[in-house]
MARRO-864696 format. One record per residue (C-alpha): residue number from 0; y, x, z. Coordinates in pm, 1 decimal, always signed. Example, Ala and Ser with C-alpha at 12.3 -4.5 7.8 and 13.67 -1.06 7.14 Angstrom:
BEGIN
   i        v        u        w
   0   -450.0  +1230.0   +780.0
   1   -106.0  +1367.0   +714.0
//
This chain:
BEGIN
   i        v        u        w
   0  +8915.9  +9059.3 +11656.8
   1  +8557.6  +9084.0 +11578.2
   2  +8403.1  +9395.0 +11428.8
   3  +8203.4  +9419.5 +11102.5
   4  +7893.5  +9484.3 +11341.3
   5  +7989.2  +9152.0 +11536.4
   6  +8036.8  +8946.5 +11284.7
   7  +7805.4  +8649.2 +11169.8
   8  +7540.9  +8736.3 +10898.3
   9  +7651.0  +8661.1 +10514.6
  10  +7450.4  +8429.6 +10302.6
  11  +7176.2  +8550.9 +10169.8
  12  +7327.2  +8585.1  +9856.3
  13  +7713.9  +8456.4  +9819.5
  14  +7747.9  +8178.9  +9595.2
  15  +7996.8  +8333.9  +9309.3
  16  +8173.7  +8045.1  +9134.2
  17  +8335.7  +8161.7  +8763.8
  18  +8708.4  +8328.0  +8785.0
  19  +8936.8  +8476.0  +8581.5
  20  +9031.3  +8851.7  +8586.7
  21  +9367.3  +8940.9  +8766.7
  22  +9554.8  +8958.5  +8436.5
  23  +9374.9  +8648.5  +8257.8
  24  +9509.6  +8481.3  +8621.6
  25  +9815.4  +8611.2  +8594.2
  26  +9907.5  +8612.0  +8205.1
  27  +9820.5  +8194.8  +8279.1
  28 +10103.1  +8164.2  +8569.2
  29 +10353.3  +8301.6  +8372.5
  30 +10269.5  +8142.7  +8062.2
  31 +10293.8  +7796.1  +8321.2
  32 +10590.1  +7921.5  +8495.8
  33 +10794.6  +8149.1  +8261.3
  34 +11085.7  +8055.3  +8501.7
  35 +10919.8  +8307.6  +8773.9
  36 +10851.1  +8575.6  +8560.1
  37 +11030.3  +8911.7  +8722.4
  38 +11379.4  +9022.5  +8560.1
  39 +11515.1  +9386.3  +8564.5
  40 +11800.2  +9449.6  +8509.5
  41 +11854.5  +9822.3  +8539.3
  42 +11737.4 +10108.1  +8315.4
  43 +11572.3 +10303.7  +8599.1
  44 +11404.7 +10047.1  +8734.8
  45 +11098.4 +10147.0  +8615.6
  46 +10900.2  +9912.2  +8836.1
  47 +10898.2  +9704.1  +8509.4
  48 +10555.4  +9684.6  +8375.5
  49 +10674.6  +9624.1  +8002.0
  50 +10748.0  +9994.7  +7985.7
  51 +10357.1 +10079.5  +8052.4
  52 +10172.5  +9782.1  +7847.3
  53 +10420.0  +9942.8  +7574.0
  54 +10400.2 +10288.9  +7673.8
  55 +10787.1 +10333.8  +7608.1
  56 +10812.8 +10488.0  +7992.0
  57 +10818.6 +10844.4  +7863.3
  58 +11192.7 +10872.1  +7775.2
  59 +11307.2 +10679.0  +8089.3
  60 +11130.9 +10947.8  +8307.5
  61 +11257.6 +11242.4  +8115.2
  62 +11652.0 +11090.7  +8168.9
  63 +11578.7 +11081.2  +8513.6
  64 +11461.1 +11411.3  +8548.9
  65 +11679.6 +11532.9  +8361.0
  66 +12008.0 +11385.1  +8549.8
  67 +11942.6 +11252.1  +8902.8
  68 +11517.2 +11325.9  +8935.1
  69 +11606.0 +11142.7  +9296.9
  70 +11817.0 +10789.3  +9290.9
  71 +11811.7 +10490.9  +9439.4
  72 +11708.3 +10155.5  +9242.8
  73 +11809.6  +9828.7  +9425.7
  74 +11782.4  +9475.4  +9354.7
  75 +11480.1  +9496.0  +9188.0
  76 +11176.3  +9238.8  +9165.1
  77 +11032.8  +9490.6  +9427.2
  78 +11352.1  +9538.0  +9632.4
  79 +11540.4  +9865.5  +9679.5
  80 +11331.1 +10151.4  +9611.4
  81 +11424.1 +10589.3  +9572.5
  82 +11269.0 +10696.7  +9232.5
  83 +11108.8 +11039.0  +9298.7
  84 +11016.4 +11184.2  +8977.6
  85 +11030.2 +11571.7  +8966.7
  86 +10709.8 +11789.3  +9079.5
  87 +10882.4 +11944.8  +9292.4
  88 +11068.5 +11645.5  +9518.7
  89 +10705.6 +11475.4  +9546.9
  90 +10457.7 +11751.2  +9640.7
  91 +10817.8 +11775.7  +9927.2
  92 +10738.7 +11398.6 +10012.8
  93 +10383.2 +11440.4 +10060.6
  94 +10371.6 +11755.6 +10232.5
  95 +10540.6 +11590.1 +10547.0
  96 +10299.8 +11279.2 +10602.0
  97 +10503.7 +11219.8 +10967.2
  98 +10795.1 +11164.7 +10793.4
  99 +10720.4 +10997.9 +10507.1
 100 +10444.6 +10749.8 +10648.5
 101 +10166.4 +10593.1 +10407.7
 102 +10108.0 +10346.2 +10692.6
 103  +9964.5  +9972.7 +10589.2
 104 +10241.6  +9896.1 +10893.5
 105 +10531.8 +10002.0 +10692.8
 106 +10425.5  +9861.8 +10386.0
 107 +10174.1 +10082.8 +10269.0
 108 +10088.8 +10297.1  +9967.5
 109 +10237.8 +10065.8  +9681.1
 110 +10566.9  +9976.2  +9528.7
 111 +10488.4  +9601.2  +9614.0
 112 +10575.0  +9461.4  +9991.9
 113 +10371.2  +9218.4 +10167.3
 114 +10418.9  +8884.5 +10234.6
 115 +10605.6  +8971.4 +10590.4
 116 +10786.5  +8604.4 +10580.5
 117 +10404.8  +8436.7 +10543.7
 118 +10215.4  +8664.1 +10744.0
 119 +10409.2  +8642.6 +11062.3
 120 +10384.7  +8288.5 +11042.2
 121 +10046.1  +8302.4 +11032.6
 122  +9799.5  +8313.4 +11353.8
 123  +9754.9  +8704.3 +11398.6
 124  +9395.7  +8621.8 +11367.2
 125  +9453.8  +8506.7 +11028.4
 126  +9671.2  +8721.3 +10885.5
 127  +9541.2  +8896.9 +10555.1
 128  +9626.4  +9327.8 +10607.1
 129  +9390.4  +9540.0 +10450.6
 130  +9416.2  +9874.8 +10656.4
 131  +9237.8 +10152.9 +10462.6
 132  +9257.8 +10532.1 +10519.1
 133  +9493.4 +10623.9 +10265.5
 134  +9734.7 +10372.3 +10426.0
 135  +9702.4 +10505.8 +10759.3
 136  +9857.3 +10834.7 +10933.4
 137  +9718.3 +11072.9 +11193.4
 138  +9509.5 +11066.7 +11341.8
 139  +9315.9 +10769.1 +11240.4
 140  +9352.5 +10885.5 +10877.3
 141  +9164.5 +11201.1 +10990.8
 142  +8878.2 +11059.9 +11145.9
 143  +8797.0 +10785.0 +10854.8
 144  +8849.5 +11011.7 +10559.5
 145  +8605.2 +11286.4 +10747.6
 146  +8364.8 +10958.6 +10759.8
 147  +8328.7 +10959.8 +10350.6
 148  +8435.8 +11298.1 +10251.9
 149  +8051.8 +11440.4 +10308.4
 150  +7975.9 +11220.4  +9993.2
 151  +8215.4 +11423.7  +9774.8
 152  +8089.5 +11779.0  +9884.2
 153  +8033.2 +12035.6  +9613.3
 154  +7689.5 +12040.0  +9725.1
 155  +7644.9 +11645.8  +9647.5
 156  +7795.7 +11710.7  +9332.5
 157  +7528.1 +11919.4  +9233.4
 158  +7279.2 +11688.1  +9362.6
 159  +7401.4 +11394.4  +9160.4
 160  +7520.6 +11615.3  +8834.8
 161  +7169.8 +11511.6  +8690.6
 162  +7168.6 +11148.8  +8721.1
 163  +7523.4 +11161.8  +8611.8
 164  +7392.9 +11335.5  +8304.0
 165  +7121.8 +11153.1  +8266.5
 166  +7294.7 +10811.9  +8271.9
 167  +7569.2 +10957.6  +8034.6
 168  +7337.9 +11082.7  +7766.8
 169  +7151.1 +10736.9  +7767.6
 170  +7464.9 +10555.8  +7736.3
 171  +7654.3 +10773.6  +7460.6
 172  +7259.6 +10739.7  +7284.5
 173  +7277.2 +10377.9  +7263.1
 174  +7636.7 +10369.7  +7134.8
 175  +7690.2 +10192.9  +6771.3
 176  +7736.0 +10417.5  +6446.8
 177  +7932.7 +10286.1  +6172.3
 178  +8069.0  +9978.4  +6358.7
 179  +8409.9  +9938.0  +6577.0
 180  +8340.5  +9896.9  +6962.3
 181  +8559.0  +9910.8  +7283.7
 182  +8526.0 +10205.6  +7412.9
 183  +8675.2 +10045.6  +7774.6
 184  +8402.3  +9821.1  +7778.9
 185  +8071.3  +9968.1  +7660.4
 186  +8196.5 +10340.1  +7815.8
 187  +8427.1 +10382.3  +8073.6
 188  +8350.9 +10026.0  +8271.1
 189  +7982.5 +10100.4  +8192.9
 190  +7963.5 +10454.5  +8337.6
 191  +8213.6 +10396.2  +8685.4
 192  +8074.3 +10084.9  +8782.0
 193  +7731.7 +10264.2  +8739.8
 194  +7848.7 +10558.9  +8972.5
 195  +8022.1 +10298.5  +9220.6
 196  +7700.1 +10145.0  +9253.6
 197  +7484.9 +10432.9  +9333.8
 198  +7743.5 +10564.9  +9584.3
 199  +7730.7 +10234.7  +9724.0
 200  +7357.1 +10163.2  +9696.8
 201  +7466.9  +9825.6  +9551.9
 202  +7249.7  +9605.3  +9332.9
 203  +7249.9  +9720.4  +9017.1
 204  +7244.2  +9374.2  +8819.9
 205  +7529.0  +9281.8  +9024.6
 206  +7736.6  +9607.3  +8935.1
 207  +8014.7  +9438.7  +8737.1
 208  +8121.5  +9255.6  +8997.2
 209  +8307.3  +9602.1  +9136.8
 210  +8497.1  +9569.5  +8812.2
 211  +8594.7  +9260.5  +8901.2
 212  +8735.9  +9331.3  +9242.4
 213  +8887.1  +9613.7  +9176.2
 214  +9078.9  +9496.2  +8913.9
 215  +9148.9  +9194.9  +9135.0
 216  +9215.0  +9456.1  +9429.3
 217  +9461.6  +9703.1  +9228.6
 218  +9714.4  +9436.2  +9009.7
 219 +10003.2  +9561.1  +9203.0
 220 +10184.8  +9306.2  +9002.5
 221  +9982.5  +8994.7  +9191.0
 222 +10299.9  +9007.7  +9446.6
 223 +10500.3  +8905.4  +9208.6
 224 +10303.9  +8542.9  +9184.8
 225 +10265.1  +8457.6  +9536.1
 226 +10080.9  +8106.7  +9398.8
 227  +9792.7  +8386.9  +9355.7
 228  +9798.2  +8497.2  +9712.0
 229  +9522.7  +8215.7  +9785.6
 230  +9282.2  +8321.3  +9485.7
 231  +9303.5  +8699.9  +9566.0
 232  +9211.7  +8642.2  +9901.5
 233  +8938.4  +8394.0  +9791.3
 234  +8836.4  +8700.2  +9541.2
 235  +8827.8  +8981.5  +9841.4
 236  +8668.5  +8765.1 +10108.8
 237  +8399.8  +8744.0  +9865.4
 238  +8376.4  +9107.2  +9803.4
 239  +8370.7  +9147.1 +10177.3
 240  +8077.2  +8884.5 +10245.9
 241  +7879.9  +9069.6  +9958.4
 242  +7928.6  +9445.0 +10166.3
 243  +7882.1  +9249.7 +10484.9
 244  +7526.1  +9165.7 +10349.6
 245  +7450.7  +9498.8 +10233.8
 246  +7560.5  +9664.9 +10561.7
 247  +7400.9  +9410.2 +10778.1
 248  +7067.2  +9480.8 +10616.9
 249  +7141.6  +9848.9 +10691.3
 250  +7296.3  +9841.1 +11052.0
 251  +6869.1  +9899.2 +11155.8
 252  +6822.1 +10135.6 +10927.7
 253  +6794.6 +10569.8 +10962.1
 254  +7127.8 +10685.9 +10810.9
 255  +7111.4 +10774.3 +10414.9
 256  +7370.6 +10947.1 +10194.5
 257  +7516.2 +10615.9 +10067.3
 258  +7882.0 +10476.4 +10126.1
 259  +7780.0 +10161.2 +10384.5
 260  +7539.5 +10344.9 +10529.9
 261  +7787.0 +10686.8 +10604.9
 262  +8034.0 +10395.9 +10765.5
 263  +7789.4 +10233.2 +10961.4
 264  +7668.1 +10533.1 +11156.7
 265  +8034.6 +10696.8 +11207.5
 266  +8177.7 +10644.9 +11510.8
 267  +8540.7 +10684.0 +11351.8
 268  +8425.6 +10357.6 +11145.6
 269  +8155.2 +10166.9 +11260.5
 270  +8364.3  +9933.2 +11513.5
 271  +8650.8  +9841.1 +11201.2
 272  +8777.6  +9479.4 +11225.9
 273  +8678.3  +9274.3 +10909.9
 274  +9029.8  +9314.5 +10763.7
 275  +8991.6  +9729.9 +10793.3
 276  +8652.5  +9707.5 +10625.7
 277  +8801.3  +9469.1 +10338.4
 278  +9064.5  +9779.7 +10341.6
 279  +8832.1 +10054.2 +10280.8
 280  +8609.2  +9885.4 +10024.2
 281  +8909.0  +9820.2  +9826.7
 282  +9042.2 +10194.7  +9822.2
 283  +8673.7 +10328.6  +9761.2
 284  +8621.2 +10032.3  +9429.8
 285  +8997.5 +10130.7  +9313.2
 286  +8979.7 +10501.7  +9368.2
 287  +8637.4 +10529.1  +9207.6
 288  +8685.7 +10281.0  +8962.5
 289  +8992.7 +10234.4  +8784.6
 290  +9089.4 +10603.7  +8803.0
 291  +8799.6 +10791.6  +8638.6
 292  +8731.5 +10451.3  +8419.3
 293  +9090.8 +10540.4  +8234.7
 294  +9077.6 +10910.1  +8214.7
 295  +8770.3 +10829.1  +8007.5
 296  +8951.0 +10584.0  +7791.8
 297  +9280.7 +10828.3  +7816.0
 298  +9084.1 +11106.4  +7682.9
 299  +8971.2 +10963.1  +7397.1
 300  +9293.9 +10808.3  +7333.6
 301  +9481.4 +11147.8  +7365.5
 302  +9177.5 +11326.0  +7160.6
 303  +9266.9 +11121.1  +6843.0
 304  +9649.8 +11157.2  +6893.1
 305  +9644.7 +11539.3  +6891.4
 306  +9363.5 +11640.0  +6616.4
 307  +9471.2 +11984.7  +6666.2
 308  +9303.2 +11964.2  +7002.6
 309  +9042.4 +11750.6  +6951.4
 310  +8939.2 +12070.7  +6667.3
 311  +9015.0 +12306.2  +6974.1
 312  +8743.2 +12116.2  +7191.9
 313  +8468.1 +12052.8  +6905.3
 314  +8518.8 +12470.7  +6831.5
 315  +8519.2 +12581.4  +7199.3
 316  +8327.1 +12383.5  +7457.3
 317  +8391.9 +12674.2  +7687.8
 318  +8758.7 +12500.4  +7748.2
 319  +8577.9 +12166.3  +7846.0
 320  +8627.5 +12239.5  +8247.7
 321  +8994.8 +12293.6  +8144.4
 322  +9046.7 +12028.6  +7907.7
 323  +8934.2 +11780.3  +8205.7
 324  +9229.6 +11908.9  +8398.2
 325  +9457.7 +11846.1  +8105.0
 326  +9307.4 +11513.3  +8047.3
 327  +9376.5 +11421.3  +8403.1
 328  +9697.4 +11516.8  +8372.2
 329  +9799.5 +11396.1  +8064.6
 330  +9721.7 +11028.0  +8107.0
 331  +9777.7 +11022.1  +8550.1
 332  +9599.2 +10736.9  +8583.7
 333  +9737.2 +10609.0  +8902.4
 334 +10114.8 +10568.4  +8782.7
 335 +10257.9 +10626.4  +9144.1
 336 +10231.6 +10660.2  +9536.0
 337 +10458.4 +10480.9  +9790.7
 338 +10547.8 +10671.9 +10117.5
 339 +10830.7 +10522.8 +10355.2
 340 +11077.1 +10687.5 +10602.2
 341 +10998.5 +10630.6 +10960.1
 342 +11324.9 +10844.9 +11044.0
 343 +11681.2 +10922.2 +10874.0
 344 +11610.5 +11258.9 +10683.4
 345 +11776.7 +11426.8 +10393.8
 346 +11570.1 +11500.0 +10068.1
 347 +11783.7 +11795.2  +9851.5
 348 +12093.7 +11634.7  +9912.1
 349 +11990.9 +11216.4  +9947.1
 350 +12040.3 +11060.2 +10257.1
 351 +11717.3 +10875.3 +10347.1
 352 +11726.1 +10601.3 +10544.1
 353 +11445.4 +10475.6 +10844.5
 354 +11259.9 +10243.0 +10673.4
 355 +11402.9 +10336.4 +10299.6
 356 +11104.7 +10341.5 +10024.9
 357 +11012.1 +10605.3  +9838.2
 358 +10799.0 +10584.6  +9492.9
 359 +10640.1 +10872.5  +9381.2
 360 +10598.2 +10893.6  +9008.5
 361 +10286.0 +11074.0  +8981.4
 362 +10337.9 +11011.7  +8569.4
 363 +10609.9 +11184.8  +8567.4
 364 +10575.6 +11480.2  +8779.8
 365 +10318.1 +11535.4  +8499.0
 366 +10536.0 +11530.6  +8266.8
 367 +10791.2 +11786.2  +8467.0
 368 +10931.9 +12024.3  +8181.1
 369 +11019.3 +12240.6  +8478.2
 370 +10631.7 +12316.9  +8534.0
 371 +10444.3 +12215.4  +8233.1
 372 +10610.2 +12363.1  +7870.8
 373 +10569.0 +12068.3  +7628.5
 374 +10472.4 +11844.4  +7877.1
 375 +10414.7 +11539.8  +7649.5
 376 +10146.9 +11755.6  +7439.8
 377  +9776.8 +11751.3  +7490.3
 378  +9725.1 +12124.1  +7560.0
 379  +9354.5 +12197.7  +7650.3
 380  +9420.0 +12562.9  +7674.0
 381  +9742.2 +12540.2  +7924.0
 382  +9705.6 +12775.2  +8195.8
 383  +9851.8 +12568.2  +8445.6
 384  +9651.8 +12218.7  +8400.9
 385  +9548.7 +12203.6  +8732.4
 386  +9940.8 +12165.7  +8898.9
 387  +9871.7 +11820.5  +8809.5
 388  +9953.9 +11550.6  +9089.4
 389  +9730.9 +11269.8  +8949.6
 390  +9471.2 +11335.0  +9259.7
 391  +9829.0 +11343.8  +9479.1
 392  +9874.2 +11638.2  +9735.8
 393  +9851.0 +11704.0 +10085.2
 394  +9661.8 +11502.2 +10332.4
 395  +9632.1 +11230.4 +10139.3
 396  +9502.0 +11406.5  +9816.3
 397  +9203.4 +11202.0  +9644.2
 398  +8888.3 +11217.9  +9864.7
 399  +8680.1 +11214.7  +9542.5
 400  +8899.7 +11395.1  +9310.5
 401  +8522.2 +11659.6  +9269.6
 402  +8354.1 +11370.4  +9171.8
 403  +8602.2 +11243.2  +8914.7
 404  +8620.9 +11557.8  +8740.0
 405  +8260.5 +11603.2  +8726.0
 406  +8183.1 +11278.7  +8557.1
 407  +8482.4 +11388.4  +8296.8
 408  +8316.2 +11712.3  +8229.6
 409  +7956.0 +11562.3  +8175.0
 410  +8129.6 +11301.5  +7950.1
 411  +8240.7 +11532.2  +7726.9
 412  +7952.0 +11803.8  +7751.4
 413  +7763.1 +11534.8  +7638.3
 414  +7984.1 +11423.9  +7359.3
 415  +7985.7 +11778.2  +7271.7
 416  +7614.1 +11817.5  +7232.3
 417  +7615.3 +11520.7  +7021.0
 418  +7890.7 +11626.9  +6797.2
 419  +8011.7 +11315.1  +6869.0
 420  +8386.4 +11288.1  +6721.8
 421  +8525.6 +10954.7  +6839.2
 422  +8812.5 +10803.0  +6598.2
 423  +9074.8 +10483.6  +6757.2
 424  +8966.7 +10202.4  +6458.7
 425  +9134.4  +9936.7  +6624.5
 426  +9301.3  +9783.5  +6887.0
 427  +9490.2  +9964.3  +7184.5
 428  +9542.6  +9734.2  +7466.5
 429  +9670.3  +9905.0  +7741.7
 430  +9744.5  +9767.1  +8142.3
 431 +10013.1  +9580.0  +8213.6
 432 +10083.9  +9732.0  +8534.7
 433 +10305.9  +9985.4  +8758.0
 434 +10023.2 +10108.9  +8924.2
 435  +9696.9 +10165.2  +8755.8
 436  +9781.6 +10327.8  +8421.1
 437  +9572.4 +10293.4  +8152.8
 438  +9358.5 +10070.4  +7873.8
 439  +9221.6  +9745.0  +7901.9
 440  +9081.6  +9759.6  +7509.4
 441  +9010.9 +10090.5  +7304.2
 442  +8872.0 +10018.4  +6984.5
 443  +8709.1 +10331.6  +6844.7
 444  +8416.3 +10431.0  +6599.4
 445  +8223.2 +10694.3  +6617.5
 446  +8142.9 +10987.0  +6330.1
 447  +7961.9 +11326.6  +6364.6
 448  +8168.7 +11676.8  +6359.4
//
């Protein structure tokens, strides 16, 4: 297969033709085919994305935990699947990354399956996988995560800490007073898609477009419409012929601090197929994207619901750094983590099967009452905060988790300064999804403390 540096030039500029979101796309098939919409049937199947857009998941967890934190769901929409939903059984998982694979060639890092039926059909040539580091093992894993991880260093954190500012005190300036807004659109898309596109040196007038694929990128809950298999792909090859542009017109140039330009002169990265560097674009736009974009919304969110913190933090900036950490943990915005068996193995007493798959609830190991005391409070003072697994653990643990927390802590320095109390006026839409947890509306207005 050809390599990124092989392949033909992209257009000059790709011709972008008007499409719906992933969920506009998908809310329309199922309105058009209600006879395809997923059923589940059992109360631990908690694949079911009803539970999230509702946010009624919280009790189903805590039964779990409370009587079998491990068991085995089958039949679902998703096929059979091990919930794993205590701290303790997941930070297990992920600390033996031989055993419990994140491999694209098992199935990856989600609860969905690929298309194995369609794609084997296919010409190998043609087949759509999107290997990306987090879905690989050692030792390719190593080499491609060392590739970006010298753009998260604490010492490019403090080199970008004032533009962050900078762009984060502009924004929160030109915010409306006295008027209802979405926070999700004017704040948290605004501010990640800006920091997306300076880590990627991408055009700036074209940033929203990362929005758009990543949201087209992340729907977990795409695989459950196969019709849409045709328009994601459509969606992602355009993504891809956009980067191809932007790293053709670097391949020439001296190496810079940026993304493309870090992959391009890596030797662990620089000869990826076309599929791998679809792969990796899609983890970097997700990861940086829809995680930090709904902590921002979450923390608002959360904020309002507890006033008694939301006092604490307007009293005592000095607990910002923490209350970041409890942010993070209280909303996890990435719901779960899929890891499968590539041997037999017992996990505290389950019998694991080769091949078995294994979801990690992130959520609720963040909500384990056996680590966290009144887990499903907003504590900004709790000691412990930063047990969270919303950046995961082990090898695999978020490559710009530093990054993530520092735009948090800016955010809300910079609220701070402001004495910017922000109040939920409106609506509260969250995502209808398994996978990226969060808000896709957050109607607030803003007042003065």
């Amino acid at each position: 297969m050809a390599t990124i540096a092989q392949a033909a030039d992209a257009p000059e500029k790709p011709q972008w033709r008007t499409s719906p979101t992933a969920s506009e796309a998908l809310d329309a098939f199922f309105r058009e085919h209600p006879e395809a919409r997923p059923v589940h049937t059992q109360r631990w199947d908690v694949s079911r994305s009803d539970i999230y857009v509702e946010d009624t998941w919280g009790p189903i967890f805590a039964e779990m935990r409370a009587q079998e934190p491990i068991n085995k769901v089958t039949g679902t929409p998703y096929g059979d699947y091990w919930n794993i939903t205590s701290h303790k059984a997941i930070q297990h998982v992920e600390s033996l990354p031989d055993l419990y694979s994140s491999s694209w060639e098992y199935g990856g890092i989600t609860i969905s399956d690929p298309d194995w039926e369609k794609m084997l059909a296919e010409p190998e040539e043609e087949r759509f996988q999107l290997p990306m580091f987090i879905a690989m093992d050692r030792p390719k894993h190593t080499g491609q995560r060392r590739t970006v991880a010298p753009a998260f260093t604490p010492a490019e954190m403090v080199r970008m800490e004032q533009d962050i500012r900078m762009r984060t005190a502009e924004l929160l300036d030109s915010l409306p007073r006295g008027e209802v807004f979405d926070w999700v659109d004017k704040v948290s898309i605004e501010l990640t898609t800006g920091m997306l596109a300076i880590l990627f040196d991408f055009p700036w007038e074209d940033r929203r477009l990362l929005t758009f694929w990543s949201d087209w990128a992340g729907d977990v809950e795409l695989s459950l419409a196969r019709p849409l298999d045709d328009e994601r792909r459509s969606v992602l090859h355009e993504m891809a012929a956009y980067f191809q542009q932007l790293w053709n017109q670097r391949a020439n140039e001296d190496p810079k601090p940026d993304l493309i330009s870090m992959m391009i002169h890596s030797p662990a990265m620089n000869q990826m197929s076309p599929m791998e560097f679809m792969g990796n674009l899609v983890l970097l736009i997700v990861g940086g994207n829809d995680t930090t974009r709904n902590t921002m919304s979450g923390i608002i969110h959360a904020l309002d619901k507890f006033p008694d913190q939301r006092k604490l933090f307007e009293q005592r900036p000095e607990l910002i750094p923490n209350a970041v950490q409890e942010c993070i943990r209280y909303q996890t915005p990435l719901a779960h983590m899929r890891r499968t068996a590539t041997e037999d193995s017992d996990l505290f007493g389950h019998a694991i099967k080769k091949g078995d798959k294994l979801i990690l609830w992130y959520l609720s190991a963040n909500r384990d009452e056996q680590v966290f005391d009144d887990a499903d409070k907003l504590d900004i003072t709790r000691e412990n905060a930063r047990r969270h697994l919303a950046f995961g653990y082990g090898i695999h643990r978020c490559v710009g988790a530093r990054l993530a927390e520092l735009q948090l802590r800016i955010l809300l320095e910079e609220m701070h300064k402001r004495r910017m109390r922000v109040h939920v006026a409106g609506d509260v839409e969250r995502v209808r999804a398994n996978f990226v947890h969060g808000f896709r509306k957050l109607e607030v207005e803003i007042t003065s403390f």
